[in-house]
C-alpha positions, 0 to 999 in steps of 0.5 A: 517916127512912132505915134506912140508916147509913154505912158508914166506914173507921177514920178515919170517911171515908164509903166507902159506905151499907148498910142497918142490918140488914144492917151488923150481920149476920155479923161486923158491918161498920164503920159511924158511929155515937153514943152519948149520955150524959144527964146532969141537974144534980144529976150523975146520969146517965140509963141506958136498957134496951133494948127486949126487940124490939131485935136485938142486946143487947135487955133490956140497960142502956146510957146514955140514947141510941145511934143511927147518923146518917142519910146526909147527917146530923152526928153532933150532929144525928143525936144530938139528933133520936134523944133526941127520938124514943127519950126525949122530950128536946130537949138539946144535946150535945157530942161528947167523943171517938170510938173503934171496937169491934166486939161480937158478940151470939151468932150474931146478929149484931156491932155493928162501929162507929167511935162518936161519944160524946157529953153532954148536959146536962137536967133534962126528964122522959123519956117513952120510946118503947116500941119503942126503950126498956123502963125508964129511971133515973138514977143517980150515977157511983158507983151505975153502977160498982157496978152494972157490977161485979155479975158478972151485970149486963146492960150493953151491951158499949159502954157498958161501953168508954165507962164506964171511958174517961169516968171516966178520961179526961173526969172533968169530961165533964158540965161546961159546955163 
């Protein structure tokens, strides 16, 4: 698969193609992305850490998938192949809205993303790949609120963006669309 992602204006128009490393150099440049929120019938979301060999935010919880599409790849299609290869999961998703931020991690480098998020519903036994994540669990809404209100928990800033949007906006996010 390409290592490239899509670069974007702020209406998510393709102006060109960079390739990944290089879009999150520096002051990062804007670029397609998704994140994807696993949840599984009981209500309980799946949260991932992310591989201490990642680049940007390596160690930190985030929801269970965030990925960029291929060029020439949807957005729902990038996202159920990446819970594939980063969880073992096969799972439909629906995209619930999108939103650009830009984050920087220290000096080395910025996430600058216009990000797809989207849910998914499963009850699969995650089998992680090693290079993408270190640890997985699930947990409820109420237990993540409280976890992201501990003044040292290492959440990726997106994650964070998306949380409080989810539960205010898209409080019935994991219902059947």
């Amino acid at each position: 698969m390409s290592t490239d992602v899509v670069l974007v204006d702020a209406r998510d128009v393709q102006i060109g193609v960079c390739e990944k490393r290089n879009a999150h150099l520096g002051a990062g440049q804007l670029h397609r992305a998704f994140s994807v929120h696993l949840i599984d019938s009981d209500g309980r979301h799946l949260l991932q850490r992310r591989a201490a060999s990642k680049m940007l935010w390596p160690g930190f919880w985030s929801n269970a998938c965030c990925s960029h599409p291929a060029p020439g790849e949807t957005i729902l299609d990038a996202a159920s192949r990446r819970l594939r290869e980063e969880l073992g999961i096969w799972a439909s998703c629906r995209v619930l809205y999108n939103f650009e931020y830009r984050a920087c991690f220290g000096s080395i480098g910025t996430e600058h993303e216009l990000c797809h998020v989207l849910v998914a519903q499963s009850d699969a036994v995650a089998s992680p790949s090693a290079e993408e994540v270190s640890d997985i669990k699930w947990q409820t809404r109420a237990e993540i609120t409280a976890r992201l209100a501990e003044p040292h928990a290492l959440f990726t800033p997106w994650f964070r963006m998306q949380w409080q949007r989810l539960l205010s906006e898209h409080s019935g996010f994991d219902s059947p669309s």
